[in-house]
DSSP file (Angstrom, degrees, kcal/mol; ACC not computed):
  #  RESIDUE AA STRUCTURE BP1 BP2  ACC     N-H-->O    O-->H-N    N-H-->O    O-->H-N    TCO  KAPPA ALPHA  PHI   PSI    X-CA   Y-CA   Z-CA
    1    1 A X    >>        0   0    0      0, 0.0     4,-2.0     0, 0.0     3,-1.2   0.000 360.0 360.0 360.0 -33.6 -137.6   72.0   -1.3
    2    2 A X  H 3>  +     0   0    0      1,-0.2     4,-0.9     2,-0.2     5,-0.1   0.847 360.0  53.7 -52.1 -32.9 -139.4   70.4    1.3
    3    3 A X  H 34 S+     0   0    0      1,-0.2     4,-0.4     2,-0.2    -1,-0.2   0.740 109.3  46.2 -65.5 -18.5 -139.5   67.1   -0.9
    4    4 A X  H <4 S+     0   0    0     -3,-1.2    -1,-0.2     2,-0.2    -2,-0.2   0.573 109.2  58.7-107.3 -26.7 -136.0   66.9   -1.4
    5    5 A X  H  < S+     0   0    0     -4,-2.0     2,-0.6     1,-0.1    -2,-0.2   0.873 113.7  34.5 -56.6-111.9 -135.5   67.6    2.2
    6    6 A X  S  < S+     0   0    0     -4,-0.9    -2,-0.2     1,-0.1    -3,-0.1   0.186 120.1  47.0 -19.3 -22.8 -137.3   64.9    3.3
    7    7 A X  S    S+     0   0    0     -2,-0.6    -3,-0.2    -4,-0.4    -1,-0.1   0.810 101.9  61.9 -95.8 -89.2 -136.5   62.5    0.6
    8    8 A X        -     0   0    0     -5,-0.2     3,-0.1    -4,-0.1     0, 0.0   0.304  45.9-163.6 -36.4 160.9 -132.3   62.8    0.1
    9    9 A X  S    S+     0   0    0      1,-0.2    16,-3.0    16,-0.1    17,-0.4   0.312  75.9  40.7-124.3 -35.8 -129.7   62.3    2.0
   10   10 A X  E     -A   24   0A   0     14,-0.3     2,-0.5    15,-0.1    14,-0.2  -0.953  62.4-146.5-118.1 135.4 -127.2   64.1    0.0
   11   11 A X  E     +A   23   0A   0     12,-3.4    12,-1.0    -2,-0.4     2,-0.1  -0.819  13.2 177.4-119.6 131.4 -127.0   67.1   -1.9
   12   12 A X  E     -A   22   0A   0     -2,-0.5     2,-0.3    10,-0.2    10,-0.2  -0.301   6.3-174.0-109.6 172.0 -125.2   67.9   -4.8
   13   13 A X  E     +A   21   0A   0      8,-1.5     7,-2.3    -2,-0.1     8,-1.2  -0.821  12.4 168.0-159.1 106.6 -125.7   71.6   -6.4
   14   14 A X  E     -A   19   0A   0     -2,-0.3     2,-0.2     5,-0.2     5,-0.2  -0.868  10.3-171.6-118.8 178.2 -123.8   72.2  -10.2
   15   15 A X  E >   -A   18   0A   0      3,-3.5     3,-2.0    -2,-0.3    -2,-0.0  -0.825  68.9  -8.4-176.6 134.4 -124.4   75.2  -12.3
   16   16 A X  T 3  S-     0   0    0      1,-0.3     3,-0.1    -2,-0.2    -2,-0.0   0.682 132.0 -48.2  21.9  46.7 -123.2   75.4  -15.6
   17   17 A X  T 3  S+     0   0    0      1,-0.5    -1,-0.3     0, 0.0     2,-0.2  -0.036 114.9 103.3 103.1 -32.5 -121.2   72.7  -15.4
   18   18 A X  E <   -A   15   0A   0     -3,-2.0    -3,-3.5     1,-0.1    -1,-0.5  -0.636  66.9-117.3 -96.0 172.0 -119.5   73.4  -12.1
   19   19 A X  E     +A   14   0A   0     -5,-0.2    -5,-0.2    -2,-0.2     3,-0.1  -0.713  29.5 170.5-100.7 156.4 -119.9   72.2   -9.1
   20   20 A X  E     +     0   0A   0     -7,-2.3     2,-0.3    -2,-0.4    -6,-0.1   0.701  64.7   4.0-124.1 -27.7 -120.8   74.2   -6.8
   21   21 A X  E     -A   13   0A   0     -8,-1.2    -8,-1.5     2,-0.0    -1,-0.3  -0.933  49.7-174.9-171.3 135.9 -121.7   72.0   -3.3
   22   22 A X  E     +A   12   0A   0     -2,-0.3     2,-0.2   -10,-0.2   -10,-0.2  -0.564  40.2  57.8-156.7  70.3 -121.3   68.3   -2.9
   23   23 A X  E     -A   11   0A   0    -12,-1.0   -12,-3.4    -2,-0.0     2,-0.4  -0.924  66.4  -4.3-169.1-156.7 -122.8   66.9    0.6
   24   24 A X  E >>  -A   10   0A   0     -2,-0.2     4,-1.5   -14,-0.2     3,-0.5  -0.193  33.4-146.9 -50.4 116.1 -124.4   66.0    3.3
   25   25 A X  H >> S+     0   0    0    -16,-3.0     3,-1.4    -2,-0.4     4,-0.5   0.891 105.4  43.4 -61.6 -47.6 -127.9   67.1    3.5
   26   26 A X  H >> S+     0   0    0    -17,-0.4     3,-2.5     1,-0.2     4,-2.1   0.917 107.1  64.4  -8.1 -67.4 -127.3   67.3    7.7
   27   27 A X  H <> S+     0   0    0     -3,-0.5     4,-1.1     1,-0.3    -1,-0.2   0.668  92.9  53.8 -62.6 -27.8 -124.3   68.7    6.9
   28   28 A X  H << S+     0   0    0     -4,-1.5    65,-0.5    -3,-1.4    -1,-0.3   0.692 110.5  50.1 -82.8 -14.9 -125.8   71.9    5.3
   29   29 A X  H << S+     0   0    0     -3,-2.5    -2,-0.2    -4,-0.5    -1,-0.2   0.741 122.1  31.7 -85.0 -41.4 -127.9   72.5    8.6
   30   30 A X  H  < S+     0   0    0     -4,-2.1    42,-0.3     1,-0.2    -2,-0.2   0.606 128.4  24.0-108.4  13.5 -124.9   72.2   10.8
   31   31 A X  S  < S+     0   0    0     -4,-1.1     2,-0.3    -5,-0.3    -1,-0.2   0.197  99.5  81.1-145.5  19.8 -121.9   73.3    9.2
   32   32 A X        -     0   0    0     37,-0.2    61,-0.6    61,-0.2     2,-0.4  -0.973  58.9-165.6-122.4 143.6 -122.9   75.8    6.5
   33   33 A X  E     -B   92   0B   0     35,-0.5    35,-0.9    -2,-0.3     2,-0.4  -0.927  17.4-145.3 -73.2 138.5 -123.7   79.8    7.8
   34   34 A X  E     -BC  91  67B   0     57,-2.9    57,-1.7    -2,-0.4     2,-0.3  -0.822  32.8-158.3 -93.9 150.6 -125.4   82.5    5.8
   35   35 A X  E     -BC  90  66B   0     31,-2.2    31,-6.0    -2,-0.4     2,-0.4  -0.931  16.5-162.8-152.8 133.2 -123.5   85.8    6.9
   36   36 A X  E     + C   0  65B   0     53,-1.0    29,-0.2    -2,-0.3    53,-0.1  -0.862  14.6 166.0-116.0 110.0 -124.4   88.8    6.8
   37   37 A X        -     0   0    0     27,-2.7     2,-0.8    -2,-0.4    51,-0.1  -0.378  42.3-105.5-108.9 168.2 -121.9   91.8    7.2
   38   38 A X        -     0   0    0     25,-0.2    25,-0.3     1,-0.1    -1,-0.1  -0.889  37.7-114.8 -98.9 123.6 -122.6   95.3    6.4
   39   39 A X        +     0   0    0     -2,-0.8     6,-0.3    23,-0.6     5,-0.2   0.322  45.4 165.5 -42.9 -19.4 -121.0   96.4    3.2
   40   40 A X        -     0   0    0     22,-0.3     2,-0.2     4,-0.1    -1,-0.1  -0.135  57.6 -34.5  56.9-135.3 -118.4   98.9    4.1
   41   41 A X  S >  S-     0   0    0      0, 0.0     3,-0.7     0, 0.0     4,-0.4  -0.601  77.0 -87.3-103.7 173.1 -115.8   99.7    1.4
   42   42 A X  T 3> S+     0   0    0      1,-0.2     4,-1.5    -2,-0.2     5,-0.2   0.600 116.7  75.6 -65.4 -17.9 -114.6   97.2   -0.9
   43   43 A X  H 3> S+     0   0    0      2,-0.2     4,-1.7     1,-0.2    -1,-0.2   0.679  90.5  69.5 -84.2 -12.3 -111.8   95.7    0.8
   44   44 A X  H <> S+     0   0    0     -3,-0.7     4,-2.7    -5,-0.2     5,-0.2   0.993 101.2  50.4 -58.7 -66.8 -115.0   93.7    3.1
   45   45 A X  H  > S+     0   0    0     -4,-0.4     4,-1.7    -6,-0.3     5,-0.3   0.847 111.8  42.6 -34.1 -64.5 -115.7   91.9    0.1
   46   46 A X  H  < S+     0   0    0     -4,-1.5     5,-0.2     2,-0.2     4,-0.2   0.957 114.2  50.0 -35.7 -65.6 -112.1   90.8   -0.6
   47   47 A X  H >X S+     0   0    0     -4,-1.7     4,-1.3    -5,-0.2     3,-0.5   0.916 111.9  47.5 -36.6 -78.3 -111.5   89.9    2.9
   48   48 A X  H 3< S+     0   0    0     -4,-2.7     6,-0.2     1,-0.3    -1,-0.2   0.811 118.5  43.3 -37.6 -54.7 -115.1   87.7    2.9
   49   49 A X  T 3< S+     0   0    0     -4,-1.7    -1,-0.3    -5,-0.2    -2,-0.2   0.480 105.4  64.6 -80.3  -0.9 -113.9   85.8   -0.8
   50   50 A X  T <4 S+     0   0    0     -3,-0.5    -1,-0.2    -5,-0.3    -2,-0.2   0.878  81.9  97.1 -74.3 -46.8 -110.2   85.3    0.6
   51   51 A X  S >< S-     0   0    0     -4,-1.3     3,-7.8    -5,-0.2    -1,-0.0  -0.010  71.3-147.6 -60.5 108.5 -111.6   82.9    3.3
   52   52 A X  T 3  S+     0   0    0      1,-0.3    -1,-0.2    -2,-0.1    17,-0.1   0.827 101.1  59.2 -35.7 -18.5 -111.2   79.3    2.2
   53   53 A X  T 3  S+     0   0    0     15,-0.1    16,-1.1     2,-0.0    -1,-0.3   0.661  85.1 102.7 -91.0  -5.4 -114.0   78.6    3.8
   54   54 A X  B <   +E   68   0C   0     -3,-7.8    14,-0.2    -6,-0.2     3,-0.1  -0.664  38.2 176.7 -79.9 132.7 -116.2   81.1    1.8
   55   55 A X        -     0   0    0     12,-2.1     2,-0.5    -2,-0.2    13,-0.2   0.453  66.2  -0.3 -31.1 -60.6 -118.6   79.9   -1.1
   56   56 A X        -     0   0    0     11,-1.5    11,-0.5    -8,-0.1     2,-0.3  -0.895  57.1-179.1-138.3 145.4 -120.2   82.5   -2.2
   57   57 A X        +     0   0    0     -2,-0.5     2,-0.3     9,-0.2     9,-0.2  -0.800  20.4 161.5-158.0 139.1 -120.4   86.6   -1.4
   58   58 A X  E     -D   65   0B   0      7,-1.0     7,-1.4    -2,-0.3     2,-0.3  -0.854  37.9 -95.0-140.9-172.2 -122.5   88.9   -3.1
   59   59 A X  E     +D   64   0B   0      5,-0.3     2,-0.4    -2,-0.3     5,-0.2  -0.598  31.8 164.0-138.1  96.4 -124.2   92.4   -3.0
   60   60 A X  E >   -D   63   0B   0      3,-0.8     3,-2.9     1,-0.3    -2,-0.0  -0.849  66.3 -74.5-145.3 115.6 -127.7   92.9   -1.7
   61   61 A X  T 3  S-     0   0    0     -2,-0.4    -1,-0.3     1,-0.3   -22,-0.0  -0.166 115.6  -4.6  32.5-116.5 -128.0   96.8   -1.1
   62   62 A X  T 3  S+     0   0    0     -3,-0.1   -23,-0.6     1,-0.1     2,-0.3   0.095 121.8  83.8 -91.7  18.4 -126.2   97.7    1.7
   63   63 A X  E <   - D   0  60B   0     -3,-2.9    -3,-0.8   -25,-0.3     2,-0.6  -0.966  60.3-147.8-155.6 112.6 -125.3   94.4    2.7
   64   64 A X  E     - D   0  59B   0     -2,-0.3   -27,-2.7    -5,-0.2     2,-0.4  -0.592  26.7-166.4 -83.3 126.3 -122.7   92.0    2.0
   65   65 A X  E     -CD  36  58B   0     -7,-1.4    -7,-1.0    -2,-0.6     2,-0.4  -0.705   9.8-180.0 -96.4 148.9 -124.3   87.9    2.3
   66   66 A X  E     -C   35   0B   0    -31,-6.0   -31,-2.2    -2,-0.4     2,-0.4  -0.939  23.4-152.8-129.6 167.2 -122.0   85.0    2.4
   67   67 A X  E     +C   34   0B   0    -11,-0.5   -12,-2.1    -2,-0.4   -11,-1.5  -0.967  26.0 176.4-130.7 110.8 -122.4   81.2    2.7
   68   68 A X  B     -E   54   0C   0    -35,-0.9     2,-0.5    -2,-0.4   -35,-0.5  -0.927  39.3-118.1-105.0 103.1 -119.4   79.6    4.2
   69   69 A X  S    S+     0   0    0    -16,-1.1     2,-0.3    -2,-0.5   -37,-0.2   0.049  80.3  95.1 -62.9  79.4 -118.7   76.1    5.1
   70   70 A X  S    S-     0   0    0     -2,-0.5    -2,-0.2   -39,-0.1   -39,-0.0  -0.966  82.1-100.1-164.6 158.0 -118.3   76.6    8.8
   71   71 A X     >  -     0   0    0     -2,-0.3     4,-1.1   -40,-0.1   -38,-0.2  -0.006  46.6-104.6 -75.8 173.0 -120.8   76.3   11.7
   72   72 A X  T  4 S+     0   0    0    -42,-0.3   -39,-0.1   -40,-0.2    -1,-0.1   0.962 117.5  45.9 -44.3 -53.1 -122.2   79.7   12.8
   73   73 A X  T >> S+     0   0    0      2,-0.2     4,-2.6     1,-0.2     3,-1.5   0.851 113.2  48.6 -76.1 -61.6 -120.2   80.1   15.9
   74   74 A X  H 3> S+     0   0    0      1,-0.3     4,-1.8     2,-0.2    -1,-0.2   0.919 107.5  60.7 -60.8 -39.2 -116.9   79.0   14.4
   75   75 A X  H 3X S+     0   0    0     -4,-1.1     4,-0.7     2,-0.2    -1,-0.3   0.528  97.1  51.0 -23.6 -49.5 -117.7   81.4   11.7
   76   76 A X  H <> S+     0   0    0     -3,-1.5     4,-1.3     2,-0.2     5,-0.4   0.809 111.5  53.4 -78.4 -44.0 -117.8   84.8   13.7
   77   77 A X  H >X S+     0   0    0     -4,-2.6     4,-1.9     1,-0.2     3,-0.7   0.887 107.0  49.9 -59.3 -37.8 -114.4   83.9   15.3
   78   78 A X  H 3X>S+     0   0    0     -4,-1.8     4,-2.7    -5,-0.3     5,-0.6   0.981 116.5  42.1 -86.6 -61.8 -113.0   83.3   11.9
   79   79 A X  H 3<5S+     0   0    0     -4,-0.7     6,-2.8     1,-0.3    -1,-0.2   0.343 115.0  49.4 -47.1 -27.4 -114.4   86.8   10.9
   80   80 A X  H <<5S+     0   0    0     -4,-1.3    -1,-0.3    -3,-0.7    -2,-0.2   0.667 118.9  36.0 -81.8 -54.0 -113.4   88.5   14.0
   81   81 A X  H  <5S+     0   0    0     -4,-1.9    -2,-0.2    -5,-0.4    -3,-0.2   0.999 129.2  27.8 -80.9 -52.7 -109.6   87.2   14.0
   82   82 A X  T  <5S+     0   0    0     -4,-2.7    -3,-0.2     1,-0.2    -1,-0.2   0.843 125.5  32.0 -89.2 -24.7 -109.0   87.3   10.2
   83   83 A X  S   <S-     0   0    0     -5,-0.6    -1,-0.2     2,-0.1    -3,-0.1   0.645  95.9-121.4-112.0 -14.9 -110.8   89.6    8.4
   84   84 A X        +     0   0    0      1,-0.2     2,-0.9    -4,-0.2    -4,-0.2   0.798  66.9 137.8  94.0  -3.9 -111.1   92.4   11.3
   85   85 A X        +     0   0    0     -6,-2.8    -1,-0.2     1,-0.2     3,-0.2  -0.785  19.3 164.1 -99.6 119.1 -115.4   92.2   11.2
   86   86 A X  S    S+     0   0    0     -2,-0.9    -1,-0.2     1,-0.1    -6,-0.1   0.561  72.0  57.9-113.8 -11.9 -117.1   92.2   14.5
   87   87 A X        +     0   0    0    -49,-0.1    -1,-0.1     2,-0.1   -49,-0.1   0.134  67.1 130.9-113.6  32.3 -120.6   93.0   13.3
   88   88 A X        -     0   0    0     -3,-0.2     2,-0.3   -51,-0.1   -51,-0.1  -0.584  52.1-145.4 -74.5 138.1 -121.0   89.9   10.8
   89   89 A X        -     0   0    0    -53,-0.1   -53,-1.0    -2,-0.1     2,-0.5  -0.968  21.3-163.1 -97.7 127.1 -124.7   88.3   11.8
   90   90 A X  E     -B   35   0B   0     -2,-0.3     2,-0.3   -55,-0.2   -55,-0.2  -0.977  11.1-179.5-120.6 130.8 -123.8   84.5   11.2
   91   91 A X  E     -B   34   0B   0    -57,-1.7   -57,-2.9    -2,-0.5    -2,-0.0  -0.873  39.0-106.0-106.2 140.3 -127.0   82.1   10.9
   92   92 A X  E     -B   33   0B   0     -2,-0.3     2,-0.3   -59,-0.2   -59,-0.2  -0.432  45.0-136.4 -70.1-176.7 -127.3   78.4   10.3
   93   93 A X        -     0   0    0    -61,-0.6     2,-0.3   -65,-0.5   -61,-0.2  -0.924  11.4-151.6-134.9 137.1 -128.6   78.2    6.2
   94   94 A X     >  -     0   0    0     -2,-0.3     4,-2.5   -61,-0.0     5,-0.4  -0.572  31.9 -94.1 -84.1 164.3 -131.3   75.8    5.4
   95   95 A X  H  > S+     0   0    0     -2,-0.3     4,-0.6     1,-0.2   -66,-0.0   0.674 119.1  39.7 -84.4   6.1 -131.4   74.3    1.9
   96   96 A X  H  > S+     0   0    0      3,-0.1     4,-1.6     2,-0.1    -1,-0.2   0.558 111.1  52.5-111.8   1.4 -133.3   76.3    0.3
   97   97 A X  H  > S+     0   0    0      2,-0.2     4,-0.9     3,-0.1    -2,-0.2   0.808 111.6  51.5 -39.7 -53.0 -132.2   79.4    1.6
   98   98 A X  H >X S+     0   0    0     -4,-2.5     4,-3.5     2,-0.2     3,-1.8   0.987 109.1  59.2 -61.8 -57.4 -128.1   77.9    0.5
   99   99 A X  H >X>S+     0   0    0     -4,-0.6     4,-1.8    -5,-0.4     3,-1.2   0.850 110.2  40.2 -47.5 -71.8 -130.1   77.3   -3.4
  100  100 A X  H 3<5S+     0   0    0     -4,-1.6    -1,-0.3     1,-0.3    -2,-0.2   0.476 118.2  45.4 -96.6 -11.6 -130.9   81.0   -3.7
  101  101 A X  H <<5S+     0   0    0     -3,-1.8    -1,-0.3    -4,-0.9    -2,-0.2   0.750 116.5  42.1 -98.3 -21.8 -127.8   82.2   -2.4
  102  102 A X  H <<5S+     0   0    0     -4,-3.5    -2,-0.2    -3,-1.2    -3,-0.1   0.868 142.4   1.2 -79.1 -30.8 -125.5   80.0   -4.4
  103  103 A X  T ><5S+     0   0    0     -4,-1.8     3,-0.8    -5,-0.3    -3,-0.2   0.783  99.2 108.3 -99.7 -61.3 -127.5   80.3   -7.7
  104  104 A X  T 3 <S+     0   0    0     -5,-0.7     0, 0.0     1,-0.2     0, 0.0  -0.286  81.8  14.8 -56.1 127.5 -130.3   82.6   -7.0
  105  105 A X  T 3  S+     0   0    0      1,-0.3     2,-0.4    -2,-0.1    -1,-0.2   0.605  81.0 140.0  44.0  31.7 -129.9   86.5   -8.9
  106  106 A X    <         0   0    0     -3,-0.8    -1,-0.3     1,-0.1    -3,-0.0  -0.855 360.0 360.0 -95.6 141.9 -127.4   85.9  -11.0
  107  107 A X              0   0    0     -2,-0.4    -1,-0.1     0, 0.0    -2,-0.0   0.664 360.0 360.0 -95.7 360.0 -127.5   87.4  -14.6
């Protein structure tokens, strides 16, 4: 990933035919979060996939991650006001960090 980092400007991301992420390579350092909430009951999950701004959620033990197209910061507020989650850790995402979360362990 480091080559593609360094080389590109843009990144595009499909799988099977969709697309899945279609921008700046910047852009994925300042405006994408990884989040990580603790799974709770199901209705966490809902909440997290409601949010336009959500990509991705899935399942890793006890712990739901998301990738959302929102800066970190802006990110916990959203998470706080709509969904009711005050113990979301939101991180900026690196790119290949974003690859494994959008793609990576699915069967």
């Amino acid at each position: 990933m480091s080559d593609v980092e360094r080389m590109a400007s843009r990144i595009v991301m499909i799988e099977e035919g969709s697309l899945l992420l279609d921008t700046a390579l910047d852009d994925i350092r300042e405006k994408f979060t990884l989040v990580l909430v603790p799974r709770g009951d199901g209705s966490r999950q809902a909440s997290l996939s409601a949010l336009p701004s959500t990509l991705s959620v899935r399942e890793r033990g006890d712990v739901l991650r998301a990738v959302c197209r929102l800066d970190p910061d802006e990110c916990r507020v959203l998470l706080e006001r709509q969904c009711g989650i005050n113990e979301a850790v939101c991180t900026a995402i690196g790119l290949e960090d974003m690859f494994v979360e959008l793609v990576g362990g699915r069967s």
